[in-house]
C-alpha positions, -999 to +999 in steps of 0.1 A: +357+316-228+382+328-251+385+364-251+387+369-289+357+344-295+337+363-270+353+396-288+339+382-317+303+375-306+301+412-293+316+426-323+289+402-341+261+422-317+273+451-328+270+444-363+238+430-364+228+462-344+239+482-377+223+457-399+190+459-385+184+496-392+181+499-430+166+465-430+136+480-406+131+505-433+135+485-461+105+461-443+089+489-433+083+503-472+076+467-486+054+459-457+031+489-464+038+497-499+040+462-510+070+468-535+104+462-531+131+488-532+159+469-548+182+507-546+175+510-512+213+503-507+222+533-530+200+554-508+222+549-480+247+554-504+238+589-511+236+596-478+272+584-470+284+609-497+261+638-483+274+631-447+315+634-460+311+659-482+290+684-453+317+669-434+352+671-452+346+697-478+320+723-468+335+717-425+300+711-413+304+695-376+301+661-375+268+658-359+258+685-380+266+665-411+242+634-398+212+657-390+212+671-425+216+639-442+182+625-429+159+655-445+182+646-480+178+607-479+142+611-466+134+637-497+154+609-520+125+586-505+097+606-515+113+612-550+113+578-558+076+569-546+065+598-563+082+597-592+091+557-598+066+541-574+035+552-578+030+552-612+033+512-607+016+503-579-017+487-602+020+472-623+030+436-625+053+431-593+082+428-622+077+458-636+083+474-602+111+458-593+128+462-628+121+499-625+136+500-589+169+479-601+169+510-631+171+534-605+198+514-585+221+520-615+213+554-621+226+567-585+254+543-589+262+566-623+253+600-610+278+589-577+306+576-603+301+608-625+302+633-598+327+615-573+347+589-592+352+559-580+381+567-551+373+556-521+365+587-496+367+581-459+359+605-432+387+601-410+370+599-377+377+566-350+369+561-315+393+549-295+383+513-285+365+508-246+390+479-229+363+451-210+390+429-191+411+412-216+383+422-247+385+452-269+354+465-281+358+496-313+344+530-295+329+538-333+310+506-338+295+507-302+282+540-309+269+534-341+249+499-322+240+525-295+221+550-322+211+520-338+191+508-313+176+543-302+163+546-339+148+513-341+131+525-308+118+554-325+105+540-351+088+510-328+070+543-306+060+559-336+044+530-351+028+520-317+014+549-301+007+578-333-025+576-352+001+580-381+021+546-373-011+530-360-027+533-397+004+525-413+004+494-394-033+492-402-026+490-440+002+467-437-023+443-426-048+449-452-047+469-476-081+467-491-106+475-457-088+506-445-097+529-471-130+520-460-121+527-424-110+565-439-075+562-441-063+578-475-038+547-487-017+568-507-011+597-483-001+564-457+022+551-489+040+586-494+045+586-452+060+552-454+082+561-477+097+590-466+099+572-430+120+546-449+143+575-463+151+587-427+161+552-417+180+552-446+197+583-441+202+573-398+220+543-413+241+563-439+251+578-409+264+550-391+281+531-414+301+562-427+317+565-398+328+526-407+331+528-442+351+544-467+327+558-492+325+545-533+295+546-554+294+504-552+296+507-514+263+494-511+267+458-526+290+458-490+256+453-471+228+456-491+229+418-504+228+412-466+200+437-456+176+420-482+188+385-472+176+394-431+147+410-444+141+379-467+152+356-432+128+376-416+100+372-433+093+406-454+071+430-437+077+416-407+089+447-386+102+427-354+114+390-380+137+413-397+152+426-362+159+395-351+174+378-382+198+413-385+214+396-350+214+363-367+234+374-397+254+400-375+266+364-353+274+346-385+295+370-396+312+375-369+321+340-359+323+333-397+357+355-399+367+347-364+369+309-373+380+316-411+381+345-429+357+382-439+349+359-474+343+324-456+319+346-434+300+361-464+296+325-480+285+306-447+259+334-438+246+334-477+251+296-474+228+297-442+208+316-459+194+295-487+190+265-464+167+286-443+149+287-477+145+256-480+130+248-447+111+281-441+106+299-480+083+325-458+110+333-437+117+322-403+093+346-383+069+348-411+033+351-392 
């Protein structure tokens, strides 16, 4: 095989490792709370900005920076169920996602206000691992590598606590488990600030891949709803898979043309997945 193609496919692996994590939460929250975070991107955001400023300005270590940023994203998760969520969870599902898109332009304000729009970058690379005649980037193979532990975590919490077996309780309905005892909105409040910390783990991956402007997130969030879309939304393990789907396209996508000819075959497959499978692909 060619060593760039197969360069390409691991680099694709690697992306879609990355991908998967805020799409997880991002399933996770819709899956139990049944709305959908259209700002979930600009949490990430946020969280990019918290890690390079603990980072570059106050000289927090690096690993430091990315433990403090999960308690700030996962407390921006709980603001916004508390605050935007809840009060329209009995709303018409537009309502909800009109008030989510509001708050996806207020962080993208408060980021510009505070932090202008130049692009920040933390300065930090790997040196690349050398496999034979294939190069592989040290930073995105640790960032797949903390991906994947992450999505681990979140699969044992959700299997073997009484927490993530009741979340995954409600997810499937709704109605019965408040009759089994399970108190849905303390289960809607976990989920959400579980979501946070996902997005706050994957704030912390792709800074160290990203330089950092408040309109960073239209760089993947278009793609994290289309694999949780692909998916199926909700579904936990659909979403997982389609992230490594997407991650491929991309990849091959820029190897065969360009980064732009990438973004418009994936959204490209995208829509014709809709056509054959409007649930999604793993939809159950």
């Amino acid at each position: 095989m060619d060593p760039f193609l197969l360069e390409a496919l691991l680099n694709g692996v690697l992306l879609g490792g990355v991908f998967a994590l805020p799409a997880l939460g991002l399933n996770l929250v819709f899956g139990v709370v049944d709305v959908v975070w259209l700002c979930y991107a600009e949490l990430v955001m946020i969280g990019m900005y918290a890690v390079w400023f603990l980072y570059t300005q106050a000289g927090w270590p690096l690993a430091l920076a990315c433990a403090a940023c999960l308690p700030i994203v996962a407390g921006l998760g709980l603001a916004l169920h508390w605050l935007v969520v809840r009060p329209l969870l009995t709303a018409p599902p537009i309502n909800q996602v009109l008030a989510t898109g509001g708050v996806l332009f207020v962080l993208q304000g408060a980021a510009t206000l505070v932090f202008k729009t130049d692009f920040r970058s933390l300065g930090v690379d790997m040196p690349p691992m050398e496999l034979g005649d294939v190069f592989i980037s040290g930073t995105k193979l640790i960032a797949f590598c903390a991906a994947l532990v992450g999505a681990a975590c979140l699969w044992a919490f959700l299997k073997f606590t009484y927490v993530g077996t009741a979340i995954r309780a409600i997810a499937r309905d709704r109605e019965v488990m408040p009759l089994m005892g399970v108190d849905p909105k303390r289960i809607y409040l976990i989920a959400s600030g579980v979501g946070g910390t996902l997005a706050g783990l994957a704030a912390c991956l792709l800074v160290v891949q990203l330089d950092v402007h408040p309109f960073v997130g239209l760089s993947f969030g278009p793609i994290t709803f289309m694999i949780c879309v692909m998916g199926g939304l909700g579904n936990m393990l659909g979403g997982f898979i389609a992230a490594f789907m997407m991650g491929l396209i991309i990849s091959i996508g820029g190897f065969y043309g360009s980064t732009e000819l990438s973004y418009v075959i994936a959204f490209g497959f995208f829509i014709l997945m809709m056509f054959i499978r409007p649930q999604g692909l793993f939809a159950r």
